[in-house]
VOBA-1610 file (N, C-alpha, C; in pm, whole numbers, padded with zeros to 5 digits, always signed):
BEGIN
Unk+07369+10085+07623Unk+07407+10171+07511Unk+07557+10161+07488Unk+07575+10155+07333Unk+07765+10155+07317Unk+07806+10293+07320Unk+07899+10264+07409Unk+07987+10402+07362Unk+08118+10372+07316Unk+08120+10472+07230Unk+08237+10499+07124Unk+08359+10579+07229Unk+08516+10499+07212Unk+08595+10557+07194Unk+08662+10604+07109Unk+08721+10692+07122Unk+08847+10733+06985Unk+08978+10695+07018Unk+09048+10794+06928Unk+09185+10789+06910Unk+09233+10835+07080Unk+09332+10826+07127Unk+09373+10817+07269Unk+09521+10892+07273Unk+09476+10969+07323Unk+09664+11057+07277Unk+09747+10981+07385Unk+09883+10988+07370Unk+09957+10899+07452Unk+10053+10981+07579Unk+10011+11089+07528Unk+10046+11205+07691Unk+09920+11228+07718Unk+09888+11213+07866Unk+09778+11277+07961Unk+09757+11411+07907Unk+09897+11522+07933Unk+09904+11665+07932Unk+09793+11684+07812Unk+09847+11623+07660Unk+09777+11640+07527Unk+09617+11608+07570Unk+09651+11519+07644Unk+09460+11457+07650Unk+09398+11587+07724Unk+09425+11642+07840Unk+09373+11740+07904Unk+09367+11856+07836Unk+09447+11922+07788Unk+09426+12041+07703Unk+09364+12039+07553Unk+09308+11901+07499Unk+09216+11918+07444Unk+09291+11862+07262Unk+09391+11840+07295Unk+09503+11768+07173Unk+09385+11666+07081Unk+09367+11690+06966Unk+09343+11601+06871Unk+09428+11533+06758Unk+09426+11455+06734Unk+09471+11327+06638Unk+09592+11460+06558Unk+09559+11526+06466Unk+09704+11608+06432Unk+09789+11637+06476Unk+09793+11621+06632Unk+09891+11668+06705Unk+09967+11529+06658Unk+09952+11463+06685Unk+10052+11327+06684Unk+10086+11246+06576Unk+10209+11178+06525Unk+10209+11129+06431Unk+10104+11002+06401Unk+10096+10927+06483Unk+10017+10824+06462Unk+09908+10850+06575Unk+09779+10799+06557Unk+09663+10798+06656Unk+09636+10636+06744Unk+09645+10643+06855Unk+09660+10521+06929Unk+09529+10489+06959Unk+09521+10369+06937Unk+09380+10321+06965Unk+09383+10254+07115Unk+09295+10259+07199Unk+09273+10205+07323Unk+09177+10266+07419Unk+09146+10277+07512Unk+09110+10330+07609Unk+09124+10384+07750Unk+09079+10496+07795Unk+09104+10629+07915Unk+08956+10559+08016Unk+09003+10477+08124Unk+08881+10468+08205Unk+08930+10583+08332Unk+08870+10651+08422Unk+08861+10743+08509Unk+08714+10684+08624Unk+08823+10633+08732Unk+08749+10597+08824Unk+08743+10685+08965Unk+08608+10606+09008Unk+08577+10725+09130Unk+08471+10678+09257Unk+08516+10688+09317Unk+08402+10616+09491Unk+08380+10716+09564Unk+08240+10709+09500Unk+08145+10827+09587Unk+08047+10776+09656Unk+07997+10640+09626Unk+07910+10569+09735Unk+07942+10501+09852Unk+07953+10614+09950Unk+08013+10624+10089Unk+07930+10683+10169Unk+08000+10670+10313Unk+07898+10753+10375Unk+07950+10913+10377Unk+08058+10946+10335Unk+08077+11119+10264Unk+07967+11187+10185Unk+07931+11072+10057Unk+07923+11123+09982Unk+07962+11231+09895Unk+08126+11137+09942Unk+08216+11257+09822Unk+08313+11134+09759Unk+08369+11179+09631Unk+08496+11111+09580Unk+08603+11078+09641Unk+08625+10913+09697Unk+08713+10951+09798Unk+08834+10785+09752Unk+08850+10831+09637Unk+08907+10731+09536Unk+09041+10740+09589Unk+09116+10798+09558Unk+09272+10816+09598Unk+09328+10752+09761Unk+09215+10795+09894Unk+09299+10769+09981Unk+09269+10602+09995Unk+09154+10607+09997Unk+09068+10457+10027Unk+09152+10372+09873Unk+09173+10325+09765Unk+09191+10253+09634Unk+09319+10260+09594Unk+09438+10167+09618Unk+09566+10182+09561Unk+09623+10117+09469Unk+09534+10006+09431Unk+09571+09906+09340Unk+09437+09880+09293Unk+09413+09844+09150Unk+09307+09797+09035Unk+09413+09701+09010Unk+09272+09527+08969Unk+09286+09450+08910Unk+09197+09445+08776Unk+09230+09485+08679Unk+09126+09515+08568Unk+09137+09406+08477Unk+09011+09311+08442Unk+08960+09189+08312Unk+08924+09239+08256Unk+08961+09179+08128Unk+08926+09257+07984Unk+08854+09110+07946Unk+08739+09153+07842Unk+08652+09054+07797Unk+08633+09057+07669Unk+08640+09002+07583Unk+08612+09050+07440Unk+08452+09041+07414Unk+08390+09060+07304Unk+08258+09023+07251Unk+08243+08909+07245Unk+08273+08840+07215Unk+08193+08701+07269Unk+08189+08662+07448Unk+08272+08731+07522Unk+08251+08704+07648Unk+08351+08617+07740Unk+08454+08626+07614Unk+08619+08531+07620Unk+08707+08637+07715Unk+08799+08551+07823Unk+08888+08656+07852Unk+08981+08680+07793Unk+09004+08823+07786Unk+09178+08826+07670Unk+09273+08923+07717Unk+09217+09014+07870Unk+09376+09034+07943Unk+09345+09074+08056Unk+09465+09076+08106Unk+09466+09152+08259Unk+09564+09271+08290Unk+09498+09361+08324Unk+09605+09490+08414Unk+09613+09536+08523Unk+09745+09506+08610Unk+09722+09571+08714Unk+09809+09743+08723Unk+09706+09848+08796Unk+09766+09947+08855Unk+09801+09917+08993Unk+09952+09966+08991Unk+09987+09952+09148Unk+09919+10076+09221Unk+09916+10232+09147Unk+09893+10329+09222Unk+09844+10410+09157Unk+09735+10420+09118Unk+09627+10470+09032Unk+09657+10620+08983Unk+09667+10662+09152Unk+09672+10833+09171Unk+09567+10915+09194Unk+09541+11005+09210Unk+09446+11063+09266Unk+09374+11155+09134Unk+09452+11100+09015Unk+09328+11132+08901Unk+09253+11033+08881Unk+09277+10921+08910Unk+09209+10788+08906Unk+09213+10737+08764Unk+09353+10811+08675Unk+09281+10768+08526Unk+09367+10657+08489Unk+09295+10545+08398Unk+09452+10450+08373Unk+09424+10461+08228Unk+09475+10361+08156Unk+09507+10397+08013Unk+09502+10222+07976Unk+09406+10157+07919Unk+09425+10016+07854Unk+09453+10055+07693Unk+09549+09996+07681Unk+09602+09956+07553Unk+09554+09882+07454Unk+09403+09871+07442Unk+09337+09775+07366Unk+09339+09792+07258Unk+09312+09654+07140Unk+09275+09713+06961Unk+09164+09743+06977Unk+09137+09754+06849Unk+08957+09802+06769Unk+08919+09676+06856Unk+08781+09705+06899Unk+08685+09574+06923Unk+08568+09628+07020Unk+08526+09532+07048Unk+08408+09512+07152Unk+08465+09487+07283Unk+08491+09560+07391Unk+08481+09469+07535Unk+08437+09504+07653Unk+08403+09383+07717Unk+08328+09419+07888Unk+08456+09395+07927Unk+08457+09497+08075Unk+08552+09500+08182Unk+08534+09527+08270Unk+08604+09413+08378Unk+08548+09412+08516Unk+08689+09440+08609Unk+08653+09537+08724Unk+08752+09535+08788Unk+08759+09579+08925Unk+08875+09521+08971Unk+08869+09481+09174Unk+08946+09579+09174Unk+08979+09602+09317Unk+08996+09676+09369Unk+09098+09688+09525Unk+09175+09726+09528Unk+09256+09696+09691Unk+09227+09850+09734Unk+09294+09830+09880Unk+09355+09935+09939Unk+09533+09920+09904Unk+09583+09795+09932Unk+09739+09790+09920Unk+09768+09707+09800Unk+09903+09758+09737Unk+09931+09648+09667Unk+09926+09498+09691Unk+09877+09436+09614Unk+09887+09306+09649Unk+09804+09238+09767Unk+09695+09321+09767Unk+09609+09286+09873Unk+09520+09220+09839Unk+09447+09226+09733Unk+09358+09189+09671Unk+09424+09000+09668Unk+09517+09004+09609Unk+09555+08804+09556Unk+09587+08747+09710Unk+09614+08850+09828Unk+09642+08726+09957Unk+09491+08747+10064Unk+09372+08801+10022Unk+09264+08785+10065Unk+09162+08704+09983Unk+09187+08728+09849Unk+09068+08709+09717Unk+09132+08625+09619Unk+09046+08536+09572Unk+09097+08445+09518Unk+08980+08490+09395Unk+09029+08452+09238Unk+08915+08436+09142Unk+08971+08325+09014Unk+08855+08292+09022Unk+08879+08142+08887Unk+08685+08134+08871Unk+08643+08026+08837Unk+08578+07948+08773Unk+08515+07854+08880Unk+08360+07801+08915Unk+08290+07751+09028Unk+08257+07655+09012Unk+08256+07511+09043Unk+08158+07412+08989Unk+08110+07363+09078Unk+08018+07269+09082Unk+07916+07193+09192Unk+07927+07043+09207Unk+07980+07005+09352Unk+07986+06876+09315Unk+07927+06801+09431Unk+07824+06686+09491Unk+07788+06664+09580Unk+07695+06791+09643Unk+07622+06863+09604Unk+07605+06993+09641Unk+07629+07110+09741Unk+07807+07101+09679Unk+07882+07146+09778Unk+07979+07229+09642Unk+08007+07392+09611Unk+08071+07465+09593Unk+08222+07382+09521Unk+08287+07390+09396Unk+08429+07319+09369Unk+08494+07435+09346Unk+08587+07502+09412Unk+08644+07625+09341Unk+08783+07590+09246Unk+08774+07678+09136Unk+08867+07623+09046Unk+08971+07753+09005Unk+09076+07807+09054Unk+09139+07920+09075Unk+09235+07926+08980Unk+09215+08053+08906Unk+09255+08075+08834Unk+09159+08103+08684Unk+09200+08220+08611Unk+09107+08280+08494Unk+09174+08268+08353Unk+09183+08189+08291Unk+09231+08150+08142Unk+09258+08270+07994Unk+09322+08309+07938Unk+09368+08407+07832Unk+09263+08283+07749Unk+09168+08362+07650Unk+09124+08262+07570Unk+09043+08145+07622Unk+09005+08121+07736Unk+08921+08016+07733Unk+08802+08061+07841Unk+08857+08139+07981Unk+08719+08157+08052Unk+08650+08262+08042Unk+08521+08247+08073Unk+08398+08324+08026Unk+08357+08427+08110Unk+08300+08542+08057Unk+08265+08613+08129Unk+08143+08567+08247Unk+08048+08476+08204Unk+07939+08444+08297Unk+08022+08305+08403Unk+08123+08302+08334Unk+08168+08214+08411Unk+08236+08248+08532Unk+08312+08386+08555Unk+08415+08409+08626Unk+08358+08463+08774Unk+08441+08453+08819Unk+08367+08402+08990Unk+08539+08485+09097Unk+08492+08594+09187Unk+08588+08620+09307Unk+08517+08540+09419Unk+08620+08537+09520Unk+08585+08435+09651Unk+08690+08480+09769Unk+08645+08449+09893Unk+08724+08504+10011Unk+08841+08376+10038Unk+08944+08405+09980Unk+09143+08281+09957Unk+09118+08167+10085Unk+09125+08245+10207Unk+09121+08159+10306Unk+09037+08101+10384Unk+08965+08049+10329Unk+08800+07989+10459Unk+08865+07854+10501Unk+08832+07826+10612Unk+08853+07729+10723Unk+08728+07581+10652Unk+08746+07477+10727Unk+08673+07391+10711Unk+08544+07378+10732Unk+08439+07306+10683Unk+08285+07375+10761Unk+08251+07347+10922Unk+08190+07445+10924Unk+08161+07415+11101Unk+08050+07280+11098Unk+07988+07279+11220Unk+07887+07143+11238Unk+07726+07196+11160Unk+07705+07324+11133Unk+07581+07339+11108Unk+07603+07360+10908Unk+07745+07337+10881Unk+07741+07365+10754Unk+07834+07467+10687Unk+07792+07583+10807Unk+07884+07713+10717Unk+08051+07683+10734Unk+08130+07752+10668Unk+08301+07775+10642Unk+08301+07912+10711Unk+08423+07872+10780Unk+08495+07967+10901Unk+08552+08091+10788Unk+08570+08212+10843Unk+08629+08303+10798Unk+08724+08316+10927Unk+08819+08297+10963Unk+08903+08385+11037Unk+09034+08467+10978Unk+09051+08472+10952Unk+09165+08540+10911Unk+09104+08718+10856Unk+09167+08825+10863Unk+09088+08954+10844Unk+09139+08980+10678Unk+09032+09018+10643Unk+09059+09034+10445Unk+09053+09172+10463Unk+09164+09187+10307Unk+09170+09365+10289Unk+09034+09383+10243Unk+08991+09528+10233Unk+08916+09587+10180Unk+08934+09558+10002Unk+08800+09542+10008Unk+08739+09529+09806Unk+08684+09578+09777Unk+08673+09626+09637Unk+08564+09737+09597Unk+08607+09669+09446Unk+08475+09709+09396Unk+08397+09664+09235Unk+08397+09731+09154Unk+08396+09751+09032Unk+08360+09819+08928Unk+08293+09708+08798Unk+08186+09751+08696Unk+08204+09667+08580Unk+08163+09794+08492Unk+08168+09739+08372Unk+08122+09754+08270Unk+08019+09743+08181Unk+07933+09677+08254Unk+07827+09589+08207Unk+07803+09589+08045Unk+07773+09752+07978Unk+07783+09768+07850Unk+07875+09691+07752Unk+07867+09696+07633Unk+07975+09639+07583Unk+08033+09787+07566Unk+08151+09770+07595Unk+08240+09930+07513Unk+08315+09923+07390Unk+08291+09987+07314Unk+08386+09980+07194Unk+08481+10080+07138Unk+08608+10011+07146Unk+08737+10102+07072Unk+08738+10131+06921Unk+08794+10264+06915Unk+08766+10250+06748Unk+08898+10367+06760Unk+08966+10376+06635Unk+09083+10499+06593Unk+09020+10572+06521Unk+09013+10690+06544Unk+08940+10756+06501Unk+08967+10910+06546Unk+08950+11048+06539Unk+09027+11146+06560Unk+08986+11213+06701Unk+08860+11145+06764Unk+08835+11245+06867Unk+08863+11133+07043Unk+08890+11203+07175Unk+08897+11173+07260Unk+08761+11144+07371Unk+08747+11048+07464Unk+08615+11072+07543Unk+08652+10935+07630Unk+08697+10971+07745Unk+08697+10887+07891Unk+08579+10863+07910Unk+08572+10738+08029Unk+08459+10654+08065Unk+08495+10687+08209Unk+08374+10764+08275Unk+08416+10692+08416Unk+08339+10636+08479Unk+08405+10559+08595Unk+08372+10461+08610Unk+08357+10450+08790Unk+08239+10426+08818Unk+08203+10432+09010Unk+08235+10326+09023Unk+08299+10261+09158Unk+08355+10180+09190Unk+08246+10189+09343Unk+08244+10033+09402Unk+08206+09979+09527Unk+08275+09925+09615Unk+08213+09956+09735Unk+08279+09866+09827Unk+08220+09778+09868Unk+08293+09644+09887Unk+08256+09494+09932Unk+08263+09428+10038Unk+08335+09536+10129Unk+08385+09489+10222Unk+08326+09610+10366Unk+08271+09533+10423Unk+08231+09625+10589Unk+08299+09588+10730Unk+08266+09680+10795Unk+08303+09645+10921Unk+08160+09634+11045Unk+08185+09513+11108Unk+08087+09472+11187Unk+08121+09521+11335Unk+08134+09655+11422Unk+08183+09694+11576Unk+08093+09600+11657Unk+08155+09541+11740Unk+08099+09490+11848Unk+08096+09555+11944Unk+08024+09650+12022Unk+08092+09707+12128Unk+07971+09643+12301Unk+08061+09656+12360Unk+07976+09574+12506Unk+08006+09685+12610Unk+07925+09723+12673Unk+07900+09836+12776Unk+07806+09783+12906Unk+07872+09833+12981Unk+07795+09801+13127Unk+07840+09664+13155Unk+07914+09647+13110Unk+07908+09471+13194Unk+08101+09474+13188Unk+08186+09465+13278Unk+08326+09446+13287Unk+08346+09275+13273Unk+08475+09245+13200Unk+08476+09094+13214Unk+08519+09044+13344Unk+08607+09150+13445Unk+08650+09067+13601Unk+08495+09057+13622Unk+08390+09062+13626Unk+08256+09033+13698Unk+08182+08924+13666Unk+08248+08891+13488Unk+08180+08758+13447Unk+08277+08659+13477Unk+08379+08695+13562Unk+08479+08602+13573Unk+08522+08511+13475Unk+08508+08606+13364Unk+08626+08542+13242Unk+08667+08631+13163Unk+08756+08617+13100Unk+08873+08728+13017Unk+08799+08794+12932Unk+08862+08883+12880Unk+08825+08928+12711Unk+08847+08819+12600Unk+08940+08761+12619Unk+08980+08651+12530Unk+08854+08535+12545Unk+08769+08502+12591Unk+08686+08425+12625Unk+08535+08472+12604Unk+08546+08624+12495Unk+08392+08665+12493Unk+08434+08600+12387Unk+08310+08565+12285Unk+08298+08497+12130Unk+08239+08596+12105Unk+08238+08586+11918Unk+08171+08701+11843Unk+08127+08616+11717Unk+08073+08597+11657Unk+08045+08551+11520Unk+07921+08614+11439Unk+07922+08617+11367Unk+07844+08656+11246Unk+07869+08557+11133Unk+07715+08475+11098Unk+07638+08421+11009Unk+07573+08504+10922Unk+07678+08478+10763Unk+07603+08607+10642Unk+07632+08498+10506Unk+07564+08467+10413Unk+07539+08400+10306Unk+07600+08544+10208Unk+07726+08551+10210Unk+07795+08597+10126Unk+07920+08581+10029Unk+07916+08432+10025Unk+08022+08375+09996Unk+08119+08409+09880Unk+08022+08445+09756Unk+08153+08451+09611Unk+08046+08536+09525Unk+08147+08598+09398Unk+08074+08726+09360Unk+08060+08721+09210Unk+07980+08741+09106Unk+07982+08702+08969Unk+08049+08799+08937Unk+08070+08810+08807Unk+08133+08978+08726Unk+08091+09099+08789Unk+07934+09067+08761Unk+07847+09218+08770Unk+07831+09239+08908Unk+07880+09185+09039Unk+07894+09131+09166Unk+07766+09156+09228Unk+07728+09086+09169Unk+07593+09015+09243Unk+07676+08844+09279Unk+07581+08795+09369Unk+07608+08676+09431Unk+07558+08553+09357Unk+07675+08477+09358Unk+07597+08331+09284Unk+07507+08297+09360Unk+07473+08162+09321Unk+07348+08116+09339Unk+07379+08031+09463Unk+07494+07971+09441Unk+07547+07870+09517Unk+07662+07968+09626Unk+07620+08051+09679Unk+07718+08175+09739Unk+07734+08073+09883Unk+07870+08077+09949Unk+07874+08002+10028Unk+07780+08088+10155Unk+07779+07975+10252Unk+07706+07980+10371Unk+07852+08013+10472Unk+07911+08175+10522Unk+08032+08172+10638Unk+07969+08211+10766Unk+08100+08164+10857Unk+08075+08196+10965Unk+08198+08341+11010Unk+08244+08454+11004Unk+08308+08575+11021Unk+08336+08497+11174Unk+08508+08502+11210Unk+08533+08536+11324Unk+08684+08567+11330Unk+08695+08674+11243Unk+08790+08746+11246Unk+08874+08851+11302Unk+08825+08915+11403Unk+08815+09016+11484Unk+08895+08985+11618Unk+08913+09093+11672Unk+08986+09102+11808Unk+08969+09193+11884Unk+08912+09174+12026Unk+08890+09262+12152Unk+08942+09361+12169Unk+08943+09486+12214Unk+09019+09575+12233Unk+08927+09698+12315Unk+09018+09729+12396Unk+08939+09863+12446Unk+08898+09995+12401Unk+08807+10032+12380Unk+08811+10140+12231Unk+08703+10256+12320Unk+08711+10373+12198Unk+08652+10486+12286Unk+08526+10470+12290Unk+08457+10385+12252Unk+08280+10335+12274Unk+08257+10246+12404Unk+08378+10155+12447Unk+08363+10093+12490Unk+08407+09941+12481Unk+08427+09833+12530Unk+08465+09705+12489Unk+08461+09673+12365Unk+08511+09652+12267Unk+08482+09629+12137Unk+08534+09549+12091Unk+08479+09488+11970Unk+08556+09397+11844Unk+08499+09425+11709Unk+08569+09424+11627Unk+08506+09428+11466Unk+08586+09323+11384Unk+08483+09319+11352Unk+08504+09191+11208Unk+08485+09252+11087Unk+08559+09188+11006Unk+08559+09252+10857Unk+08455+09136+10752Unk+08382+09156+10713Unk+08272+09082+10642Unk+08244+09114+10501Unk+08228+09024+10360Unk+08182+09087+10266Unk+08044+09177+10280Unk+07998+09243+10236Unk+07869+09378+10178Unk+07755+09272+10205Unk+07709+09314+10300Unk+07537+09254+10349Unk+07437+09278+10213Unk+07338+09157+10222Unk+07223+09185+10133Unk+07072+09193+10179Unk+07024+09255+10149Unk+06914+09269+10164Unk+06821+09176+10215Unk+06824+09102+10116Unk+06762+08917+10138Unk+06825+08846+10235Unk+06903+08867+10279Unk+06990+08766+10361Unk+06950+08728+10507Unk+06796+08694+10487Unk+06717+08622+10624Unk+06785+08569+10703Unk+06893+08484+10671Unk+06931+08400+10744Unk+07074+08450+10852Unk+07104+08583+10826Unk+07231+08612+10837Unk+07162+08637+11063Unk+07260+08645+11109Unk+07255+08604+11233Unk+07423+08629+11268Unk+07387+08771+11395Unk+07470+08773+11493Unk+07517+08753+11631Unk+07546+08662+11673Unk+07555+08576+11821Unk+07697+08650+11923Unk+07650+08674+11969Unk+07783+08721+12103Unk+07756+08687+12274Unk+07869+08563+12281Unk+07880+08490+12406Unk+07964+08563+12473Unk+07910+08541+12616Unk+08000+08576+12744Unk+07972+08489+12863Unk+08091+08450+12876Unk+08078+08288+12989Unk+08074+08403+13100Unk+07950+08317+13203Unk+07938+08434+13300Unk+07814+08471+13349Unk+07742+08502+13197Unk+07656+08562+13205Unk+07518+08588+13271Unk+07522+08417+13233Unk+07399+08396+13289Unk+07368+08408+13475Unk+07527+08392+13468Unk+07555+08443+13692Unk+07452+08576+13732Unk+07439+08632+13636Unk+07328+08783+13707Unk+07165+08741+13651Unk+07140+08623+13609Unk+06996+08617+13566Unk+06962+08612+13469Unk+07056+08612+13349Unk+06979+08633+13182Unk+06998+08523+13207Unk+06920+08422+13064Unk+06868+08320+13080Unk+06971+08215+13012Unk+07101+08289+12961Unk+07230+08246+12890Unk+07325+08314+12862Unk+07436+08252+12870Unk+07557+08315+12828Unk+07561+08372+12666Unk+07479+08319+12583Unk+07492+08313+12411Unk+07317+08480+12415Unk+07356+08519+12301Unk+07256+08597+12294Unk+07281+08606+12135Unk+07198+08657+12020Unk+07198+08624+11890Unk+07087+08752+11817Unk+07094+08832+11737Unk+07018+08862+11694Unk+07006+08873+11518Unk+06906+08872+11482Unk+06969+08871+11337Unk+07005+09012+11265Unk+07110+08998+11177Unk+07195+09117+11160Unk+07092+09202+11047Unk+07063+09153+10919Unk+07014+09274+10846Unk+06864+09328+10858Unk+06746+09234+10914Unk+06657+09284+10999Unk+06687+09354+11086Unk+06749+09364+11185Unk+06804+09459+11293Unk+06844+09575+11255Unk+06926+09578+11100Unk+06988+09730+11044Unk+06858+09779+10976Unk+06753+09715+10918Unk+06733+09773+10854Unk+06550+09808+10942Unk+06599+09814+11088Unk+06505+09878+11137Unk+06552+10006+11177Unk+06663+10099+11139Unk+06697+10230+11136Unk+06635+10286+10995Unk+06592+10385+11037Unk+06551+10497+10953Unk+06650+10541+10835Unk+06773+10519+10846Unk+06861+10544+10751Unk+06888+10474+10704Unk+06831+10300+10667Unk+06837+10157+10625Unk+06710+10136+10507Unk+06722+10140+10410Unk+06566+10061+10349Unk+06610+10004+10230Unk+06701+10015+10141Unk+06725+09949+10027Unk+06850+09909+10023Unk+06851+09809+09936Unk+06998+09774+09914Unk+07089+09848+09882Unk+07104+09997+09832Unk+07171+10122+09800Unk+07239+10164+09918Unk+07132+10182+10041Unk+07148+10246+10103Unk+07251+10125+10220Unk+07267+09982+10198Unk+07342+09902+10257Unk+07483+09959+10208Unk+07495+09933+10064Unk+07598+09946+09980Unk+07666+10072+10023Unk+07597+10201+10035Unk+07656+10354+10099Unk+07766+10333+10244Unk+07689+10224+10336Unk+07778+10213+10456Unk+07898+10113+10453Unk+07990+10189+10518Unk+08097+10072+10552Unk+08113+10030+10678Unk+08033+10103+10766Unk+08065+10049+10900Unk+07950+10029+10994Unk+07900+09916+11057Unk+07788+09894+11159Unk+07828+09876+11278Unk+07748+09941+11384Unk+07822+09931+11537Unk+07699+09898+11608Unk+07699+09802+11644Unk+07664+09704+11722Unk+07664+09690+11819Unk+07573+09757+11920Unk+07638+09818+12078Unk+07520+09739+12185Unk+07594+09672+12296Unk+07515+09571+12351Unk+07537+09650+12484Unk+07430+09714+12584Unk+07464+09784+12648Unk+07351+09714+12771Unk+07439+09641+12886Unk+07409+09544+12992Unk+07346+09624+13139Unk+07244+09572+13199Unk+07218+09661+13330Unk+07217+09556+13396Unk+07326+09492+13488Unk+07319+09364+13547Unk+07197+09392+13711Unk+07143+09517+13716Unk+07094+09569+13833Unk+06924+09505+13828Unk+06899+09528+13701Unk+06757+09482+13661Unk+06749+09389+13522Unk+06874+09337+13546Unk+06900+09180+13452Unk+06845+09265+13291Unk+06888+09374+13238Unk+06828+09400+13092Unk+06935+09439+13035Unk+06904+09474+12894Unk+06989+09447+12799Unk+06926+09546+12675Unk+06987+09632+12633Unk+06943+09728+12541Unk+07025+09701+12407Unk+06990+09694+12279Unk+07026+09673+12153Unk+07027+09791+12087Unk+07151+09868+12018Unk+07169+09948+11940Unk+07266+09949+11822Unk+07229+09980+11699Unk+07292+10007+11596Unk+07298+10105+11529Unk+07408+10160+11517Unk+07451+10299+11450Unk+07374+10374+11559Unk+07338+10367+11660Unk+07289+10465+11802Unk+07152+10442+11766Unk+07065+10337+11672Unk+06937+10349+11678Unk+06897+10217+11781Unk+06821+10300+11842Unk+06766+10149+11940Unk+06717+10054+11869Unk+06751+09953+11860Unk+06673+09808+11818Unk+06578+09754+11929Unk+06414+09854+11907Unk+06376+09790+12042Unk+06280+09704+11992Unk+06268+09613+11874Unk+06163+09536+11888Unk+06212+09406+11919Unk+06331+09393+11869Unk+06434+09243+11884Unk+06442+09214+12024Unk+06348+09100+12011Unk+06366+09032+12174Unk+06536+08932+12138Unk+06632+08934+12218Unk+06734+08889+12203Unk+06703+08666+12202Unk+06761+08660+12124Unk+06796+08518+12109Unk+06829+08416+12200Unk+06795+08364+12308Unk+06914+08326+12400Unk+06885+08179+12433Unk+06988+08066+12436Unk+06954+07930+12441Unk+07087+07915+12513
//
């Protein structure tokens, strides 16, 4: 459905107390978007502390790009103000925690296929690229490993989404009416945490446990859903640390999907196999595993969380091994081990 803007007063104060077009000599045409992130695990508006910078694309009606704005610091009304003429447009827009976080994690341009292997083409054109065309992607991936996937190491800021999908249309005209606008997050955290087992016993460091996570989340269309051709990564971004759960690591990963059969989490410890398990490597797969909690069933309810904890809890006494996420036992997953 279109919705109609109006005339746009050019003080906030006028806009809030209800100022129409007479107040001002001339009536400004553009648009009042008012954004807001409530799909959390609060389930409250929690826009201001979490969102400090918007990257906002403007699209015209045919689906052409024709600008870009960035807010450095939104504020905790969340409202910004585009300056647009009369017209038709979709608008899509990212999201940081810090300034400038968004361009040294996320890269966006244009995708092509060559050898059937992903061509990324960086950078988004005034006047020439398309809305179905335009494509975000994680800046720094490593070379492919031996089974195919591209390394993630390096830790990316937090992202979050918004679109437009509608077309919206500006018009001058005497009355006022903001759009707002829910915004997502794209970005999770994967806790590793390891209990019952000390590393002096596996006789090797902390620096020497591995962690990886296999997730087919590679690059994101407008409406951020996943291309088709979404790369295949491998996450090993993270770092050991002693934490109040216990041994831990977290990795920062784009937003799990539903479908994503293939996604697979592996955590080595040289050592291991010294008390009887049948290997040092153990593997289970990640969104089958979440979404055998009771508080897991749709892709909504992925999108609500930002954080999975992953708790591997060792009884070297009777060689077993208990699987938990978010404190729900994972007891049907026989562990992976080669």
């Amino acid at each position: 459905m279109k919705k109609k803007i109006f005339c746009l007063l050019s003080a906030l104060a006028l806009l809030l107390s209800g100022c129409v077009k007479e107040h001002l000599p001339v009536c400004y045409s553009g648009l009042y978007l008012r954004y807001n992130y409530t799909l959390n695990p609060l389930d409250e508006n929690v826009f201001g502390p979490d969102i400090n910078e918007l990257t906002v694309h403007v699209f015209d009606s045919r689906g052409v790009f024709f600008e870009e704005y960035v807010f450095d610091t939104p504020g905790e009304n969340s409202l910004v103000y585009l300056p647009l003429p009369d017209g038709e447009w979709s608008i899509v827009t990212w999201g940081s925690e810090e300034k400038s976080a968004l361009s040294r994690s996320y890269d966006m341009g244009t995708v092509a296929t060559a050898s059937g292997r992903p061509v990324y083409n960086s950078g988004i054109t005034r006047g020439g690229t398309n809305l179905e065309e335009a494509r975000l992607w994680i800046k720094n991936i490593g070379g492919a490993e031996s089974d195919g996937r591209s390394l993630v190491s390096d830790r990316m800021s937090r992202l979050y989404h918004a679109s437009l999908y509608d077309i919206v249309t500006v018009t001058s005209t005497s009355e006022v009416e903001v759009i707002d606008v829910p915004m997502m997050q794209n970005t999770n955290t994967l806790r590793i945490v390891v209990n019952g087992l000390a590393p002096s016993a596996t006789r090797a460091t902390i620096d020497q446990y591995d962690v990886a996570a296999d997730m087919a989340n590679g690059h994101y269309r407008h409406d951020n859903r996943l291309c088709d051709e979404a790369l295949q990564l491998r996450y090993q971004n993270g770092g050991w640390e002693n934490g109040a759960e216990g041994l831990q690591y977290d990795l920062t990963v784009l937003r799990p999907f539903i479908d994503d059969d293939d996604s697979e989490l592996t955590l080595t410890i040289p050592g291991l196999s010294s008390f009887g398990y049948e290997s040092d490597r153990i593997s289970i797969p990640i969104i089958e595993s979440i979404l055998d909690s009771p508080g897991y069933n749709t892709q909504r309810d992925l999108d609500r969380a930002n954080l999975y904890i992953f708790e591997f809890v060792f009884d070297t006494t009777d060689v077993s091994l208990n699987i938990f996420i978010n404190g729900w036992e994972v007891v049907y997953v026989d562990p992976i081990v080669s």
